[in-house]
C-alpha positions in Angstrom: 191.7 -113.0 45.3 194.8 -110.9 47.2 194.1 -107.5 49.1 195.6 -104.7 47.6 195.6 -101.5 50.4 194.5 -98.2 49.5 196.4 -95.6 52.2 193.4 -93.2 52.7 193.9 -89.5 54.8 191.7 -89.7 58.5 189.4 -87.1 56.7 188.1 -89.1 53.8 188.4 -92.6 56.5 186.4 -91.4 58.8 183.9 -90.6 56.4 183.7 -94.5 54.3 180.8 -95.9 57.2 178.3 -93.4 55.9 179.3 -93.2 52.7 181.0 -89.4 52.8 184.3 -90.2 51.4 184.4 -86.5 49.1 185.9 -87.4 45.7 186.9 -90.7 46.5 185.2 -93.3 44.9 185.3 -96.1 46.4 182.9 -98.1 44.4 185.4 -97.2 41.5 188.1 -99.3 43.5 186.3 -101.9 44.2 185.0 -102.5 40.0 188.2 -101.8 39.1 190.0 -104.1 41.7 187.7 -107.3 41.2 188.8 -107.2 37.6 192.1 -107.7 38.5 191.0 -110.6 41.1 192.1 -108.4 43.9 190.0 -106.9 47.0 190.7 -102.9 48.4 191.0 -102.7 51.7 191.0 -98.9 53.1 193.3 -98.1 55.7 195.2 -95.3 57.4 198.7 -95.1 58.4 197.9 -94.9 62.6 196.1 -98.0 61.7 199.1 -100.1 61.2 200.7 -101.7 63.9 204.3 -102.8 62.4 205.1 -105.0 65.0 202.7 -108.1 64.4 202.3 -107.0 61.3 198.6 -105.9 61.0 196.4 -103.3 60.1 192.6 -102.4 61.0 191.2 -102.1 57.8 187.9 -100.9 55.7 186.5 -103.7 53.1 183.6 -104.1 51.6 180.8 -106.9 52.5 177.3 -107.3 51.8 176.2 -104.1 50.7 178.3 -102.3 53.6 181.9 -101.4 54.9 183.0 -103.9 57.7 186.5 -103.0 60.0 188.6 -106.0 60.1 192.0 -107.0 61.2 193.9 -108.4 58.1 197.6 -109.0 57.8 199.3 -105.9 55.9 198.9 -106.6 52.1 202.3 -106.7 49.9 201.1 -104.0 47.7 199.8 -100.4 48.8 198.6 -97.8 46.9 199.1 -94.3 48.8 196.3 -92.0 48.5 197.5 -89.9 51.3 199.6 -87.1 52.4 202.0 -87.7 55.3 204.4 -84.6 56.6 205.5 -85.3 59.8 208.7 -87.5 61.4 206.3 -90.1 62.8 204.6 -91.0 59.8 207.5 -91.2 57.8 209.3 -93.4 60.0 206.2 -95.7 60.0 206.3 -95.9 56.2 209.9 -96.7 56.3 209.4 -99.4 58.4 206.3 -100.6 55.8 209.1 -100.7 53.5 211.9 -102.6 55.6 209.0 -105.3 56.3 208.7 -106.1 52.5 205.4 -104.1 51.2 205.6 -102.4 48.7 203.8 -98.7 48.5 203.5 -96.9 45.1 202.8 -93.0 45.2 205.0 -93.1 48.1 205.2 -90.0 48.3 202.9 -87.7 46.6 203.3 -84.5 47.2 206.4 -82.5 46.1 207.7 -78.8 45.7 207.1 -77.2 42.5 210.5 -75.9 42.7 212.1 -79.6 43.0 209.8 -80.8 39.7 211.2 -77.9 38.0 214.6 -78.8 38.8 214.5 -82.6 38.1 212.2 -82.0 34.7 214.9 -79.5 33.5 217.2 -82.4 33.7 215.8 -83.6 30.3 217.2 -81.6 27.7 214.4 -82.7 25.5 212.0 -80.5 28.1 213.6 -77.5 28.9 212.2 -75.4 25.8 208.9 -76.9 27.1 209.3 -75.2 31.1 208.3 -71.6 31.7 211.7 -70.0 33.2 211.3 -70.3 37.1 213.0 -69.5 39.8 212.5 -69.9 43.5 210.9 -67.0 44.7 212.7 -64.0 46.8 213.4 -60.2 46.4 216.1 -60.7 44.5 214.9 -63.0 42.2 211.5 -61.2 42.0 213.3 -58.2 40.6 215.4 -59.8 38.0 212.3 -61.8 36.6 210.7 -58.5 36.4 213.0 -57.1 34.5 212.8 -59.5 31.9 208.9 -60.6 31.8 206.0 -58.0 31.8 203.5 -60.7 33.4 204.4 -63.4 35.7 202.6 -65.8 38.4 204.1 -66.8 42.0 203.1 -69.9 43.8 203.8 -71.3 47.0 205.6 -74.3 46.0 203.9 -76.6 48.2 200.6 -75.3 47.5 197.6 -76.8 45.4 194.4 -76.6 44.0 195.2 -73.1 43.2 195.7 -71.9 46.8 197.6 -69.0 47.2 199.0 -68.3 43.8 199.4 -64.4 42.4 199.7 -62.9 39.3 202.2 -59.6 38.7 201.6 -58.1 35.4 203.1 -54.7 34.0 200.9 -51.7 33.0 203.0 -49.4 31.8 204.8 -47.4 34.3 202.7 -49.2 37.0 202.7 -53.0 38.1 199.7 -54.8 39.6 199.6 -57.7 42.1 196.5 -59.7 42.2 195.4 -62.2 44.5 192.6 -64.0 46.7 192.9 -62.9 50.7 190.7 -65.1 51.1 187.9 -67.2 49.1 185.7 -65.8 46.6 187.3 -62.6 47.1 189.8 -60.6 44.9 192.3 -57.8 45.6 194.6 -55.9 43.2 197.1 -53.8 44.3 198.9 -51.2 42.3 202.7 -49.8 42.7 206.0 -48.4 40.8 208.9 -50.5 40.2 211.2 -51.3 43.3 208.2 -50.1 45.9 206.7 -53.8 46.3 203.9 -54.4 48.8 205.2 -54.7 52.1 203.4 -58.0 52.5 204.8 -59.4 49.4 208.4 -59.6 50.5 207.3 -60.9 54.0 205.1 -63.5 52.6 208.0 -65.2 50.4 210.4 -65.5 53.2 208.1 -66.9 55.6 206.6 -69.5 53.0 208.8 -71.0 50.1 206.8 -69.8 46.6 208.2 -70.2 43.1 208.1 -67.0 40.7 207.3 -68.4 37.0 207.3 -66.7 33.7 203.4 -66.7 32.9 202.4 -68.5 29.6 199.9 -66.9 27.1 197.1 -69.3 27.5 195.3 -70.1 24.0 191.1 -69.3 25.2 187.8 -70.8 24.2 184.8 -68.5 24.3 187.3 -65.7 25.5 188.4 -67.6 29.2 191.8 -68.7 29.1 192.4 -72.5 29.7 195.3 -75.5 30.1 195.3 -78.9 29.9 195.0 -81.9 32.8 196.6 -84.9 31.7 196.8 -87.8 33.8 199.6 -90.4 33.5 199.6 -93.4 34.6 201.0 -97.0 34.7 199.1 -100.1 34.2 199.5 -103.8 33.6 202.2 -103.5 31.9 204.5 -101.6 34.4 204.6 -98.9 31.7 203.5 -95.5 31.9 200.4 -94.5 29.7 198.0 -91.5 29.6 194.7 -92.6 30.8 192.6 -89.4 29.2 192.9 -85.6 29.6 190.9 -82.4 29.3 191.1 -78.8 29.8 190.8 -76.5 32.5 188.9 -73.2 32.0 189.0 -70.0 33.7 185.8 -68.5 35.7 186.0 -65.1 33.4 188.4 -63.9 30.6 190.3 -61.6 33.3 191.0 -64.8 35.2 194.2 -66.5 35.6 193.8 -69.1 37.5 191.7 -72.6 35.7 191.7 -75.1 39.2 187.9 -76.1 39.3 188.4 -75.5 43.1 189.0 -72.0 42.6 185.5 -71.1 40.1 187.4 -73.0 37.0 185.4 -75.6 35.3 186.5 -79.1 33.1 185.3 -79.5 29.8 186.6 -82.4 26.9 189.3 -80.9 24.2 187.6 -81.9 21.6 185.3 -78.8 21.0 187.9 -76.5 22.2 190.6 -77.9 20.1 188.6 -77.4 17.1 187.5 -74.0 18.3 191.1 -72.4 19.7 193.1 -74.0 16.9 191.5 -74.4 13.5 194.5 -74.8 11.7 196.4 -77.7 14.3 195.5 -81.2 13.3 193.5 -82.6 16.5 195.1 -85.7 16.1 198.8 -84.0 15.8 198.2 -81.5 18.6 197.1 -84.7 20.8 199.8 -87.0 19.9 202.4 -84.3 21.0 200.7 -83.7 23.8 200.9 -87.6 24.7 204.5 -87.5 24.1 205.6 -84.3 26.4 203.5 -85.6 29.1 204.6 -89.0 28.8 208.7 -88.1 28.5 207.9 -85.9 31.9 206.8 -88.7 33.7 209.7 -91.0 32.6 212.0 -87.9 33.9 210.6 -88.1 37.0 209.9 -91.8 37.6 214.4 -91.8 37.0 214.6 -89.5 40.1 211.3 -90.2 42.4 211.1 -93.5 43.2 207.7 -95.6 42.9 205.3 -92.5 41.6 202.6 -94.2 39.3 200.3 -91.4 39.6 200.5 -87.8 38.1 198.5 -85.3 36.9 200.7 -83.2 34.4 199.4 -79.2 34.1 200.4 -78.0 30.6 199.7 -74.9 29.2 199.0 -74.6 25.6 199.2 -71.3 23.5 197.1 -69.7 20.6 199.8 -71.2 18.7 200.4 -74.6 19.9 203.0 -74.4 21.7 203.3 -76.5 24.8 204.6 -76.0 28.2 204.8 -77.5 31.4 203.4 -75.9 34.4 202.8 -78.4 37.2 203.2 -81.7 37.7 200.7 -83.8 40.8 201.4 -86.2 42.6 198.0 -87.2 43.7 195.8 -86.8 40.8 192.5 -85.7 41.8 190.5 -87.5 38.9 187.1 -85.8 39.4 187.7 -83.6 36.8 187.0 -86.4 34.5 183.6 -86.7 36.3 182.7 -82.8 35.7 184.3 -82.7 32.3 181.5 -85.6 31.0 183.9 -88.1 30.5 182.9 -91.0 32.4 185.3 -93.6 30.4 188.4 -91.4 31.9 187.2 -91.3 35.1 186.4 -95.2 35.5 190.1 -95.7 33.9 191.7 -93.6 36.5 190.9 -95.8 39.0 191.3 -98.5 36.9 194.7 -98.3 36.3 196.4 -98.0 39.7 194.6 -101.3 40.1 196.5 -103.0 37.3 199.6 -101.8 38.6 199.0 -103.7 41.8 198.2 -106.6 39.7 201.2 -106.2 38.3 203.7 -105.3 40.9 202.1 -108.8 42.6 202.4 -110.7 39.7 206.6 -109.9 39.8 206.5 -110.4 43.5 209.8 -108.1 43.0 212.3 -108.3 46.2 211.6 -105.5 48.8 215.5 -104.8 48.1 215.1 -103.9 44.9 212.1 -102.0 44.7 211.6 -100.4 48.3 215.5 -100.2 48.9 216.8 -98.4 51.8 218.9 -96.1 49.7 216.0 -95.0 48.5 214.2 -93.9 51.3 217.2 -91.0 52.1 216.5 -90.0 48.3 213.0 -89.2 49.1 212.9 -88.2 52.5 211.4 -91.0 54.0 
């Protein structure tokens, strides 16, 4: 048996001794691990101490989580977010001591993904038209769209995004000031809140063209796919299911924000009578699959996404986000408990694999490839 480190935020660490690790499963890791003949141990980034080349990590004993001082394990799965200088020097140094992290990084701007999936000529009539958002920009999409959505493009869970939709001679902004609560504000062309202009200089946000979502019982919805790799090395999707909106005037599906997750397999049948479910799915497979292989060419060490696309009365299929950390729990609430045990599952077999090629530190973790991803 070899450890394999899971890289855990403070928030959900602190949380492992009583059991309060939010949608972290732990117990998943550990089933899925042990078929691979490999033990998690749960640590956090302050935790490591680089010089002797130890960490104080969590690992499960009889019936309870014990701390313990191991040596660093060659292979680390990151399921946290790092954003400042310290912590990125610290992973660097991980990687000039030989370990391996996948997911190095997991959280990226939306208007990066955009840029590197339009790369892929076989995409780009699958990607809304963005652009990073500013004044400028905001008034030339509007002159061309009658409904659009703007994103901070570091933002998730459905956090801060806005929708801008024409009526008429009017044009209305909608948007949570804050949780539970919605606002829409009114105004002519060229007299844009004054907030709106302020808000997208002091925070970068991406202005999208917004996709007509296809609906089920009258709430709009899109899709969750999650991609990952396995024992092979290769990337494979490990399940998917849609996203629904609170209310038919909703526009945004995050379960965070009132959405809920339901399996396709109703829906499909229901919002497209006439698609093959079998067709729709395999093409589905395929534009999520040939977006992860885009990405995986320019962001070193990702084995983890969870690919947003929206999907239109019609069929058609775009590409809205793409996640770095997968959240997974949407599995869980969607009643697919086979998909949510391969979730975890999977990142586990990648460990066994990546040990399994005992790969040089050079060529995986090379030093090149820590200016290419900021780290």
């Amino acid at each position: 048996m070899e450890y394999v480190g899971i890289l855990l935020d403070s928030s959900v660490y602190r949380g492992i001794p009583h059991a309060r690790t939010g949608q972290e499963s732990l117990v998943s890791y550990e089933l899925a691990a042990a078929a691979y003949d490999l033990i998690p141990c749960y640590m956090r980034l302050e935790d490591i101490h680089l010089p002797s080349g130890t960490c104080r990590a969590y690992i499960h004993s009889e019936n309870t989580y014990k701390l313990n001082t191991i040596k660093l394990p060659y292979i680390i799965h990151n399921r946290a977010m790092y954003f400042t200088t310290a912590s990125h020097h610290k992973m660097a140094g991980l990687i000039q001591r030989g370990i391996l992290i996948y997911n190095l990084r997991n959280r990226y701007k939306k208007v990066q993904i955009h840029r590197l999936l339009s790369r892929n000529s076989e995409l780009v009539p699958h990607l809304p038209e963005s652009e990073p958002a500013t004044k400028q920009s905001l008034a030339r999409m509007m002159a061309k769209y009658s409904d659009l959505i703007i994103k901070p493009s570091n933002g998730s869970i459905g956090s801060g995004v806005m929708r801008l939709t024409q009526r008429s001679a009017l044009w209305q902004l909608s948007f949570h000031p804050k949780p539970g609560k919605w606002r829409q504000i009114r105004f002519k062309q060229g007299r844009l809140p004054a907030f709106l202009p302020a808000r997208l200089t002091r925070k970068e946000h991406l202005i999208q063209q917004r996709i007509p979502l296809a609906t089920y019982e009258d709430r709009p919805f899109d899709l969750r796919v999650t991609v990952q790799r396995g024992i092979t090395g290769e990337w494979g999707v490990t399940g998917m299911f849609a996203k629904l909106a609170a209310s038919k005037d909703a526009f945004i599906t995050n379960v965070a924000r009132g959405g809920s997750a339901m399996a396709v397999d109703r829906i499909f049948s229901s919002a497209f009578p006439h698609v093959a479910a079998d067709k729709l799915q395999s093409s589905i497979h395929h534009l999520a699959l040939t977006a992860a292989h885009q990405l995986s060419v320019e962001l070193p060490h990702i084995a983890d996404l969870g690919i947003d696309l929206g999907i239109t009365a019609a069929g058609e299929l775009y590409l809205i986000e793409c996640n770095g950390r997968d959240q997974r729990y949407g599995f869980r609430k969607a009643g697919m408990p086979e998909e949510w045990t391969r979730s975890y599952r999977e990142p586990m077999a990648y460990a066994r694999y990546l040990l399994d090629q005992k790969p040089s530190a050079a060529s995986l973790n090379g030093l090149n490839l820590i200016t290419r991803t900021s780290y």
